[in-house]
N, C-alpha and C positions, 0 to 999 in steps of 0.2 A: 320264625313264625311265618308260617305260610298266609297267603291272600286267601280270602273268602270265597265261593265260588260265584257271586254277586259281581267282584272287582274283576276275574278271571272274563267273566263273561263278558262283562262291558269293554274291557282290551281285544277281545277277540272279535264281538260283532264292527265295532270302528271298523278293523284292517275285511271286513266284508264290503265297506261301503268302496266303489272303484273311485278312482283318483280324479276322474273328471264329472263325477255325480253331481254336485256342485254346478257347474259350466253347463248340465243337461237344461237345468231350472230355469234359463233365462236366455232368450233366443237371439240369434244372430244379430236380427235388427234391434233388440234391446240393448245390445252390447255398444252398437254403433254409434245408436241414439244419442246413451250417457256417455259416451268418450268424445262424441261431437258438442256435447252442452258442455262439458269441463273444457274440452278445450278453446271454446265459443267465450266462458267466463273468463277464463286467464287472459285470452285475447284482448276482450275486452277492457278490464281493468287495467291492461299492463298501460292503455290511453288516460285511462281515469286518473292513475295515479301519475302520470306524465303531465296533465293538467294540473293536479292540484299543486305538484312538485314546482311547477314554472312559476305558480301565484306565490308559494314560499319562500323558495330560492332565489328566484328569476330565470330568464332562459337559458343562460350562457353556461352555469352550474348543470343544468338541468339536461343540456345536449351533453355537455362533458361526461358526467354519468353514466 
């Protein structure tokens, strides 16, 4: 049983959209922005939890790690 011509179309319009359409929508400096905030947060935290770790553990575990 063949596809409808409903399903047909919708596989064919997808492979019309180009492969960096996507990457058009959101500009240089937005890319920058959010890759400097995520890596801003991880930075951050990796301290946070470095702190909490020492009160837990103590320090010695803590540098070990």
């Amino acid at each position: 049983m063949q596809a409808g011509y409903g399903a047909n179309k919708l596989c064919c319009s997808w492979k019309a959209i180009p492969a960096d359409f996507f990457s058009m929508l959101v500009s240089p400096a937005q890319k920058w922005l959010a890759d400097f905030l995520i890596l801003a947060a991880i930075w951050g935290l990796s301290f946070l939890f470095m702190r909490m770790a020492a009160v837990e553990l103590g320090p010695r575990p803590t540098t070990a790690f």
